[in-house]
KEZAVO-139347 format. One line per field, with one value per residue (C-alpha): residue in three letters; x, y, z; residue number from 1. Coordinates in steps of 0.02 Angstrom, whole numbers, always signed. Layout:
type <- [ALA; ...]
xx <- [X; ...]
yy <- [Y; ...]
zz <- [Z; ...]
seq <- [NUM; ...]
! end
This chain:
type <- [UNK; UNK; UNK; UNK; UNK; UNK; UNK; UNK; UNK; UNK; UNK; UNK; UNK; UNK; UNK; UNK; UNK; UNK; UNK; UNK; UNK; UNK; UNK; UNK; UNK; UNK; UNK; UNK; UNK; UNK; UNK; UNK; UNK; UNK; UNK; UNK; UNK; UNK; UNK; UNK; UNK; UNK; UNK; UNK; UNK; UNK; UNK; UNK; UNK; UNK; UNK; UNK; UNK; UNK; UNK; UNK; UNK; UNK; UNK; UNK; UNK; UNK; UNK; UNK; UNK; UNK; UNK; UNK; UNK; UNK; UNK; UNK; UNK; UNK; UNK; UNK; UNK; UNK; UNK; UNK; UNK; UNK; UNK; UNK; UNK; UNK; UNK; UNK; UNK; UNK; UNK; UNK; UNK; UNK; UNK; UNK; UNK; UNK; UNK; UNK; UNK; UNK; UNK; UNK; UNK; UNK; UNK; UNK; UNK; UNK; UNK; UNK; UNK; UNK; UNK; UNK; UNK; UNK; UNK; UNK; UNK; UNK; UNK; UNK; UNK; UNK; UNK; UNK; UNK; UNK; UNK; UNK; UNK; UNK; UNK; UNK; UNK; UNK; UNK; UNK; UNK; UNK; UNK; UNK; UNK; UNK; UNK; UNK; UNK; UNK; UNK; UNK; UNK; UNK; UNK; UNK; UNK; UNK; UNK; UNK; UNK; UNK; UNK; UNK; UNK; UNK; UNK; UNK; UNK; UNK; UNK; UNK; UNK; UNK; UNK; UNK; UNK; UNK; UNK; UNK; UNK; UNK; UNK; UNK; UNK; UNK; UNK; UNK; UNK; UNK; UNK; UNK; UNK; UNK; UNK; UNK; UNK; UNK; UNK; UNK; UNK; UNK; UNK; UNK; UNK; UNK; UNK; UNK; UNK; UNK; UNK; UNK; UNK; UNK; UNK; UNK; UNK; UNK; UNK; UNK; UNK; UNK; UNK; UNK; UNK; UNK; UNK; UNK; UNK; UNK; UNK; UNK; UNK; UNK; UNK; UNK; UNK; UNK; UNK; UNK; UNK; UNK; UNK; UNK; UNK; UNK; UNK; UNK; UNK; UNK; UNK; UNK; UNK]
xx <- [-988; -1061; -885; -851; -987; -970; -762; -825; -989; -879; -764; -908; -979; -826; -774; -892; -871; -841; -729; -785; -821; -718; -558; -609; -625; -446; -381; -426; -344; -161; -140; +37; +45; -80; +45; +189; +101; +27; +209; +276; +96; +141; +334; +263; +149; +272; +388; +250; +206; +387; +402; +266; +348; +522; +442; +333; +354; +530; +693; +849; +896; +696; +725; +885; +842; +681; +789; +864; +707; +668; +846; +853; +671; +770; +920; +811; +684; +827; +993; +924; +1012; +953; +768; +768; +709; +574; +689; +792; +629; +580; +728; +752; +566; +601; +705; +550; +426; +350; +452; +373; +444; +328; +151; +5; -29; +138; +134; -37; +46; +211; +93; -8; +118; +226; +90; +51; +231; +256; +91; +142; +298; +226; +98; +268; +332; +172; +154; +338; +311; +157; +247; +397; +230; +204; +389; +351; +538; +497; +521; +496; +354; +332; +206; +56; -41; -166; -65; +32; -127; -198; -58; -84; -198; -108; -87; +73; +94; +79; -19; -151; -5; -22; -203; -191; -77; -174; -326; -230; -182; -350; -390; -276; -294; -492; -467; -351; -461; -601; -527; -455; -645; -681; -563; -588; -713; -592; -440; -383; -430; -251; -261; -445; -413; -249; -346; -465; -359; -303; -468; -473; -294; -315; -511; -409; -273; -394; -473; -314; -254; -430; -437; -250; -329; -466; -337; -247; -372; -462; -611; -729; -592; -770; -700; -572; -614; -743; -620; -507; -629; -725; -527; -508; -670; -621; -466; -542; -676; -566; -486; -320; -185; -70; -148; -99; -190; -242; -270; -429; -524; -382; -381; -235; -205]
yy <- [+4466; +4633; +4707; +4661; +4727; +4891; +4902; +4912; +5010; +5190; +5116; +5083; +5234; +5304; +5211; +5235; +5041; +4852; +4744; +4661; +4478; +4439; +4495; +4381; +4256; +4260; +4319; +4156; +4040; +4137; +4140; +4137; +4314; +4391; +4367; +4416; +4580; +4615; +4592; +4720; +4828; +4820; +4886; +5020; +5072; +5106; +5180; +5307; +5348; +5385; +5509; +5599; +5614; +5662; +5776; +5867; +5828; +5763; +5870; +5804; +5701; +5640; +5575; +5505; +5392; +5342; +5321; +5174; +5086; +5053; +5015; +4832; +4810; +4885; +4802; +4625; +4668; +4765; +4687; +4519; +4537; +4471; +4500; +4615; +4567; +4633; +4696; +4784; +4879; +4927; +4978; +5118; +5172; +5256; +5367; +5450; +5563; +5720; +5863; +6023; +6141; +6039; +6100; +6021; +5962; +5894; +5812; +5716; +5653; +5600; +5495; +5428; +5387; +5321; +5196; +5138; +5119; +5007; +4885; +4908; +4842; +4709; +4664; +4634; +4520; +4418; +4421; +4344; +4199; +4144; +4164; +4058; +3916; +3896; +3904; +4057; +4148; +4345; +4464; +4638; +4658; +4796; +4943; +4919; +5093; +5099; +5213; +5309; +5344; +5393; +5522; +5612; +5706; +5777; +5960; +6033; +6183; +6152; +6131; +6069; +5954; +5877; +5862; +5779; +5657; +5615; +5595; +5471; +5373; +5367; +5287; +5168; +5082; +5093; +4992; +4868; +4853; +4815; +4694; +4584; +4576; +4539; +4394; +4304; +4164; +4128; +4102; +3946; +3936; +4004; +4143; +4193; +4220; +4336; +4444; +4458; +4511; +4657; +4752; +4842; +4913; +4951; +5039; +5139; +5183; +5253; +5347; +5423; +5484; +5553; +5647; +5700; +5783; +5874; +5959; +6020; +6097; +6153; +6181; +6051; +5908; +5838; +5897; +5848; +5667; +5635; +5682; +5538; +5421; +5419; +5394; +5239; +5182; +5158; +5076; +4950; +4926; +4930; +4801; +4798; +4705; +4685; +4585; +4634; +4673; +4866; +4798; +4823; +4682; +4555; +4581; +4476; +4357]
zz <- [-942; -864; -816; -1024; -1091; -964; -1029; -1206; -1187; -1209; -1321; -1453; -1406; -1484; -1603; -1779; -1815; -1769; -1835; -1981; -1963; -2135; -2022; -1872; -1984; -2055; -1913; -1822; -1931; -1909; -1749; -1755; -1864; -1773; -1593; -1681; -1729; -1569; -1482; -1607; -1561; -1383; -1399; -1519; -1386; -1251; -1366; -1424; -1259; -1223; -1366; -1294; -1157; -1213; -1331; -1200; -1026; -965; -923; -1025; -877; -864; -1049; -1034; -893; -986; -1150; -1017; -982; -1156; -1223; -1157; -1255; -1412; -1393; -1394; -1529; -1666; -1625; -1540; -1355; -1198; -1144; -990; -841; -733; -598; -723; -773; -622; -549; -683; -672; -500; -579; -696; -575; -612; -530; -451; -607; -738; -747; -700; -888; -896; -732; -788; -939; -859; -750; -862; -993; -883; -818; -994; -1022; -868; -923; -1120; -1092; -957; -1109; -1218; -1119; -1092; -1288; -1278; -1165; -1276; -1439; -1358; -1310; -1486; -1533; -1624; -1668; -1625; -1780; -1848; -1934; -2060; -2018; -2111; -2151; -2023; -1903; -2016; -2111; -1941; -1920; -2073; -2006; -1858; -1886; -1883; -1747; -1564; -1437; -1603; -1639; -1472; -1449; -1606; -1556; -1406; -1507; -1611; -1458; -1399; -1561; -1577; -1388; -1402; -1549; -1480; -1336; -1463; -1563; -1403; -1352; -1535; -1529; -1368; -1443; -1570; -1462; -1358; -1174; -1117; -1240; -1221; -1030; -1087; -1209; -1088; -941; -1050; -1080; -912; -988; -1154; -1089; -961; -1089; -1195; -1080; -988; -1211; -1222; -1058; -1085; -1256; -1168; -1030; -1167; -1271; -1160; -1263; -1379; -1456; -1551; -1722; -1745; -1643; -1776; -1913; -1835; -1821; -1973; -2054; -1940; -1985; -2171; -2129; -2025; -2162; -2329; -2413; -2343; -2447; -2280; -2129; -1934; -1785; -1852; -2025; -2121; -2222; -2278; -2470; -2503; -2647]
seq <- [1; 2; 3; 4; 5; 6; 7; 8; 9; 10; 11; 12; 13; 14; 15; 16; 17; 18; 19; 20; 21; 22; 23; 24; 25; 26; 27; 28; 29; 30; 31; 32; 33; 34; 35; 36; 37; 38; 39; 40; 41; 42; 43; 44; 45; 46; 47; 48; 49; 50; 51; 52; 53; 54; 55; 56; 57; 58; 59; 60; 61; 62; 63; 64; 65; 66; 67; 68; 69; 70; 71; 72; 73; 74; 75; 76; 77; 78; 79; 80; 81; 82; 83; 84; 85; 86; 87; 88; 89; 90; 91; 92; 93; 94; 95; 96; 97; 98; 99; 100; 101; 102; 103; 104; 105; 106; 107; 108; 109; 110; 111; 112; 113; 114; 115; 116; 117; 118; 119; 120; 121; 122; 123; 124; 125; 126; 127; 128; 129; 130; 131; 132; 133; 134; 135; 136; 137; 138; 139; 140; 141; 142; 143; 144; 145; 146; 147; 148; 149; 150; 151; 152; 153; 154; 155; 156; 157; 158; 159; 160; 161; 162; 163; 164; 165; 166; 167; 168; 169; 170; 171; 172; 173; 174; 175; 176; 177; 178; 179; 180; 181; 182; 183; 184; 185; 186; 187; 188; 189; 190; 191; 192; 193; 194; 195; 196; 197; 198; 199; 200; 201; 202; 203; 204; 205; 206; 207; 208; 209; 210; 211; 212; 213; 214; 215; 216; 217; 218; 219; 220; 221; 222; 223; 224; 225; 226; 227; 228; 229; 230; 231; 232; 233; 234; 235; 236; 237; 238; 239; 240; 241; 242; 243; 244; 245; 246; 247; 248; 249; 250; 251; 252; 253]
! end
């Protein structure tokens, strides 16, 4: 309970709200929605993380063999193929390191994005393997508006672009992180002990976006943090007409 309580202590710090109790509440009598989102939130993870890095980072050949890792998990999720297996994932990680001609900021986020690739898309399949428990069928699920609302905000030249984009991140895990804690009383035993193994993640992921932010800038990110934050502070604490795992308070009919 310590180690818990020490995970989330920062993540509070930053984050300007809890969870309401009215979304616990609904949230633990559907379950079954609530994994199917939080497969899709995993997948969207790694995928963002691998934009960043295409984006910022990775030499065209970099990209292209990350563009490989996470075709399999495309291929599954949009056009229903086989599920990849592990060995199939790792294999075509060695071929994504930093290389001596990328800078020192681009070397920390290769590393760090590629780390919360590997576990994002570990946390995927995990997700999978419970859903398939409950004989839950995998599907898309539409985007609700917390993200997209989230990055509005990002400004539109570079590197403020960036450091936006970070900051997002940063948001978005801490809040994950926050809500699996949240959750953990309301989940069966099996469950419970999987939300819980992912805090130390989801903490760490924060952390690594956040730091990743402050390289960059180079200078006070507090701004335009608290910007962020109070704007995912009223979309946790709105009525939201659309329930998922990032949704506000369920406000549906």
């Amino acid at each position: 309970m310590l180690n818990h309580l020490e995970t989330l202590l920062p993540i509070m710090q930053f984050l300007r709200c809890e969870t309401p109790q009215t979304w616990l509440d609904y949230a633990a009598q559907h379950i079954d929605i609530l994994l199917i989102d939080h497969a899709n939130c995993e997948l969207k993870a790694a995928q963002n993380a691998m934009m960043l890095l295409r984006k910022y980072a990775l030499t065209p050949p970099q990209a292209e063999q990350l563009l490989n890792i996470i075709a399999p998990y495309e291929a599954y999720v949009y056009r229903g193929s086989k599920r990849p297996t592990l060995q199939q994932k790792n294999r075509l990680f060695q071929g994504v390191a930093p290389g001596t001609n990328q800078s020192d900021f681009e070397a920390m986020l290769i590393d760090k994005m590629l780390r919360l690739i590997k576990e994002e898309l570990h946390h995927f399949d995990q997700v999978l393997g419970y859903m398939e428990q409950r004989q839950l069928p995998y599907q898309n699920v539409s985007a609700g508006r917390y993200a997209k609302t989230l990055l509005k905000g990002v400004r539109t030249f570079e590197p403020a672009a960036l450091i936006d984009k970070l900051i997002v991140g940063a948001i978005i895990e801490a809040r994950s992180c926050e809500r699996f804690a949240r959750l953990i009383p309301y989940l069966e035993s099996d469950l419970a002990k999987f939300y819980q193994s992912l805090l130390q993640s989801e903490a760490r992921h924060f952390q690594d976006y956040l730091a990743l932010a402050n390289q960059l800038a180079q200078g006070s990110i507090a701004e335009r943090v608290q910007m962020f934050v109070a704007v995912e502070a009223s979309l946790i604490t709105e009525p939201d007409p659309y329930f998922c795992f990032h949704s506000g308070v369920p406000a549906l009919k």
